[in-house]
C-alpha positions in Angstrom: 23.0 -37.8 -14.6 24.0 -34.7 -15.7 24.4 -31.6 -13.1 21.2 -29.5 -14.5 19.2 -32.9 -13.4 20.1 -33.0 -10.3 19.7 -28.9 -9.7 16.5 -29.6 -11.1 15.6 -32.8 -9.2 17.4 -30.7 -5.7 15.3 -27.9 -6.8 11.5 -29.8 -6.5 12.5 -31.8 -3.3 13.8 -28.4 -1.6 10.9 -26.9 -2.5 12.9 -24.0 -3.9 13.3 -21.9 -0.9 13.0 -18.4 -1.8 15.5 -15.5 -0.3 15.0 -12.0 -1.2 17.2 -12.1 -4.3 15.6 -15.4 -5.4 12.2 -13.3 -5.4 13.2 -10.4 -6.9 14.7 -12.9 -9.6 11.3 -14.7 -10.0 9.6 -11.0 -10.9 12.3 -8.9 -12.9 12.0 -9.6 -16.6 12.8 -13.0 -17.3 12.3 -13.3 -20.9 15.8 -13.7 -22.9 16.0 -11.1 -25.1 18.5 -10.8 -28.0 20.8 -8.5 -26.2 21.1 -10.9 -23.3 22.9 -13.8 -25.2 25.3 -10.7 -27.3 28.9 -11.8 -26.2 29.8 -8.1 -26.0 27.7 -7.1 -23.5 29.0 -4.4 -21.3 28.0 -5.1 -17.6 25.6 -1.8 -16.5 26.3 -2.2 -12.6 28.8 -4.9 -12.1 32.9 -4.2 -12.8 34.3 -6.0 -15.7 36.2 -8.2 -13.2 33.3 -8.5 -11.0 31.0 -9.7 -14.1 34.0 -12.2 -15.4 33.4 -13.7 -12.1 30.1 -13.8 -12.3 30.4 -15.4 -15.7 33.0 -17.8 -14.8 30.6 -19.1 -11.7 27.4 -19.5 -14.3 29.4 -21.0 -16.9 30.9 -23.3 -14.3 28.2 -24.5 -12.8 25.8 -24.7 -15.8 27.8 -25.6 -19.0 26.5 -25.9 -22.3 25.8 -30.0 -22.7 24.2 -30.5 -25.0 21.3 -28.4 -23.8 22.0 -24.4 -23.7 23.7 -23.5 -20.2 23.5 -20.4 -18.3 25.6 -18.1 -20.6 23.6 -19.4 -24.2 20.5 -17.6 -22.2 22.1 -14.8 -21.0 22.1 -16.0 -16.7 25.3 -13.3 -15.9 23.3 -10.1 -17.7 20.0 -11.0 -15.7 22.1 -10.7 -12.6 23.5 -8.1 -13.1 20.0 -5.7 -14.9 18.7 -7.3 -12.1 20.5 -5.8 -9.5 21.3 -2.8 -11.3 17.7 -2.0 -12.0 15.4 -3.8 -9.7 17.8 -3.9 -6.0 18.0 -0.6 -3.4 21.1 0.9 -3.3 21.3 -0.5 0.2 21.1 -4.1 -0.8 23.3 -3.2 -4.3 26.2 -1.9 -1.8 25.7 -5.1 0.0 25.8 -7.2 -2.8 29.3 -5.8 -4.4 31.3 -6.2 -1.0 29.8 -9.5 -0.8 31.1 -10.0 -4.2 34.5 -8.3 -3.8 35.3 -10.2 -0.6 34.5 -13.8 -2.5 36.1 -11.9 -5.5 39.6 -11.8 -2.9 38.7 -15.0 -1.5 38.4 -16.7 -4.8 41.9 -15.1 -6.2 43.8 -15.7 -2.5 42.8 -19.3 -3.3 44.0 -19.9 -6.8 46.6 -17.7 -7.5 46.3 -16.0 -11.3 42.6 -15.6 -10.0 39.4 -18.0 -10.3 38.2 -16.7 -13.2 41.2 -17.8 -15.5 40.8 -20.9 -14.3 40.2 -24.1 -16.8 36.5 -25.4 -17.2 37.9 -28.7 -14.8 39.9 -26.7 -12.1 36.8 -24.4 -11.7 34.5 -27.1 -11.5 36.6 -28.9 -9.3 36.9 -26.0 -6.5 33.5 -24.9 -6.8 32.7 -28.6 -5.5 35.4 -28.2 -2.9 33.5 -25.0 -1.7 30.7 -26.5 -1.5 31.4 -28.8 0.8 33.8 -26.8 2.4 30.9 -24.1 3.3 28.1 -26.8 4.1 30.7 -28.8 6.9 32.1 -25.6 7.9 34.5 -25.7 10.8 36.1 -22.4 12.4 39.6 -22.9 12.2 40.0 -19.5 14.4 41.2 -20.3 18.0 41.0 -19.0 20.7 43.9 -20.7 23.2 45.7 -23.0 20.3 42.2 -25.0 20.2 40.0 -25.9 17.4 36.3 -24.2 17.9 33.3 -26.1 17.6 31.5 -26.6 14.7 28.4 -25.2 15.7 30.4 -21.6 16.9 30.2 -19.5 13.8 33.5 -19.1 11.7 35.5 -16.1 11.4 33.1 -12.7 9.8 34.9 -12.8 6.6 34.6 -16.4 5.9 31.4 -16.2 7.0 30.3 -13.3 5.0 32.7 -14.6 1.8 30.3 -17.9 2.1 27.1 -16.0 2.8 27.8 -14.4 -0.9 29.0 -17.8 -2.4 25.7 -19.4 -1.9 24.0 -15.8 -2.4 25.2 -15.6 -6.2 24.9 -19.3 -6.7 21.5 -19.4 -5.6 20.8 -15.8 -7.8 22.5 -17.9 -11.2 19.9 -21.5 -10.6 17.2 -19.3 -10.3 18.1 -17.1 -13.0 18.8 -20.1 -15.3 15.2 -21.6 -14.1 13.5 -18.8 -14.9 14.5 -17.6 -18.3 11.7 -18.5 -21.2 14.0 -20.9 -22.9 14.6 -23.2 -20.2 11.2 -22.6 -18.4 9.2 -23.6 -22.1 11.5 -25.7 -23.4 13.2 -28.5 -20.3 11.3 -27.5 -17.3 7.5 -29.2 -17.7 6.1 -25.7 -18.1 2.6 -25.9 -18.3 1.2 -22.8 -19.8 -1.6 -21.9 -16.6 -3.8 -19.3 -16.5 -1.8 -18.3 -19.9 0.9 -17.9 -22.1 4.6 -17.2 -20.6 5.3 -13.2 -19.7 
């Protein structure tokens, strides 16, 4: 099974629980336009290195197989119109030092930085991050003892994995909701009308 299935399949039995960016996603423009799939595009909010991390995250976690993945319909540009133009300042300022502090995370882990990465390394520690954040175990102590698993970890890891599964949860829906993959490998069904 390929990894868009079981987004897709993790997607309908969740229910697709939807944050505040997963919202805004769902009613910002979401129609792939020709600019959004232009290699050259120059990010309008985001840093160049901030945007190549973006990039590397959409590309790694939805690659083109066979099927068009998240950069063939433009996923990083959406993200970042989409906070440029639709998100406060507040919650923009929020989101960039959510990103920088994965950003130093990210490059603390894998020296020469995650974004320079090959596809398989990527791949491979996004998956260890995943499971890393989801069985989370504070590793600060206290008196030379291990904390619980249920006392929250350290701020910065916790805010460095509240802005992992932030932007990964701002790529899926992204990806889900752009016309191409809505109309042509989601079972869109055109009701009351056509797809705006």
């Amino acid at each position: 099974m390929k990894r868009r299935d079981i987004l897709r399949y993790s997607a309908y039995a969740a229910g697709f629980a939807v944050s505040a960016p997963i919202a805004s996603a769902f009613f910002t423009s979401c129609k792939s336009d020709p600019d959004m799939k232009d290699t050259g595009y120059v990010p309008a909010f985001f840093s160049a290195a901030s945007y190549a991390y973006i990039s590397k995250m959409a590309d790694t976690m939805l690659p083109s197989d066979g099927t068009p993945g998240a950069l063939d319909v433009g996923v990083p540009q959406m993200i970042d119109k989409m906070i440029g133009e639709v998100y406060s300042k507040e919650n923009q300022e929020k989101t960039q030092e959510g990103l920088t502090l994965l950003m130093k995370k990210m490059d603390t882990d894998n020296p020469g930085g995650f974004a320079a990465l090959a596809d398989d390394k990527a791949l491979a520690y996004l998956q260890a991050q995943d499971e890393r954040y989801k069985t989370a175990k504070a590793e600060v102590t206290m008196s030379g003892e291990d904390v619980p698993t249920e006392v929250a970890v350290e701020s910065e890891e916790a805010d460095a994995k509240s802005a992992y599964f932030t932007l990964k949860s701002m790529i899926i829906s992204s990806f889900f909701n752009t016309e191409e993959v809505a109309t042509t490998m989601l079972a869109y069904d055109p009701v009351p009308g056509e797809y705006i």
